[in-house]
N, C-alpha and C positions, 0 to 999 in steps of 0.2 A: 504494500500500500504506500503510494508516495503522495505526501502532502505538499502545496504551493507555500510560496512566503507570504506570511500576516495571515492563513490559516489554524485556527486554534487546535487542539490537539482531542479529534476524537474516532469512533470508530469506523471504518470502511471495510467494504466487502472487496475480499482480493480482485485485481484485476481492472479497478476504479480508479481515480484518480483526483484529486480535490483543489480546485484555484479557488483562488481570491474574484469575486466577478462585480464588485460592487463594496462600494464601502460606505461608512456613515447612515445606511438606512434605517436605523432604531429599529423599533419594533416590526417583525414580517409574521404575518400570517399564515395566509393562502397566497400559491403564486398560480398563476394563467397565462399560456402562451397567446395570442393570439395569431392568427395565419401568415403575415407579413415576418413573424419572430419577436415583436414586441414583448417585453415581460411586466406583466402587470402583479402588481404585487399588495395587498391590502394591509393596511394599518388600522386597525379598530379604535386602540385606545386614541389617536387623530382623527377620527375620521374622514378617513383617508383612502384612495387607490393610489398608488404612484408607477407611470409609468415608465419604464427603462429600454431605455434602446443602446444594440453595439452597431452602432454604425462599420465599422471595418471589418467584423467576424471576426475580431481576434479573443472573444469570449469574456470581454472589458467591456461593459456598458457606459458610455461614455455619455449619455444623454440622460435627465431625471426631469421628469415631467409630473406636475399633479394632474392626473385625472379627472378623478373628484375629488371633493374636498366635502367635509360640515355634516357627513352623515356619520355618526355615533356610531360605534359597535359594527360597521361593513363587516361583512363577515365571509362567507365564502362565496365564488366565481364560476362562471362557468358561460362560453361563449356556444353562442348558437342562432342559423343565420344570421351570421354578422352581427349580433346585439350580443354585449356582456350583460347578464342579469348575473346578479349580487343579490346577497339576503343579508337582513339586518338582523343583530341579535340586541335583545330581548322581540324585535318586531318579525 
């Protein structure tokens, strides 16, 4: 099992391999690919989506975008024709 640099030390299944793809994003949830490769990634206690793009492919997101914003507790994702639907928790 080989880990990248500024990944913290925990366990993998042989054969994997674990980068660093993102930094500073506090709290992550759920994540969701979308079709383009975009990664969207939901932050609850913000209410929050935030979206991430690697513009180069080199598996570095290099782009951070809010989504959404001011919905409490977003909770998990899931895309389908073209529309992300999201569930709220406690709603």
């Amino acid at each position: 099992t080989r880990v990248g640099e500024g990944v913290p030390h925990f366990g993998v299944r042989e054969g994997y391999r674990v980068t660093l793809a993102a930094r500073e994003l506090g709290e992550a949830r759920f994540l969701q690919f979308d079709d383009a490769g975009t990664l969207y990634l939901s932050q609850p206690n913000a209410g929050k989506i935030v979206a991430l793009r690697d513009g180069d492919a080199d598996g570095v997101y290099e782009t951070r975008t809010d989504f959404l914003s001011g919905r409490k507790g977003v909770h998990s994702m899931h895309f389908h024709d073209g529309w992300l639907w999201i569930s709220n928790a406690p709603e």
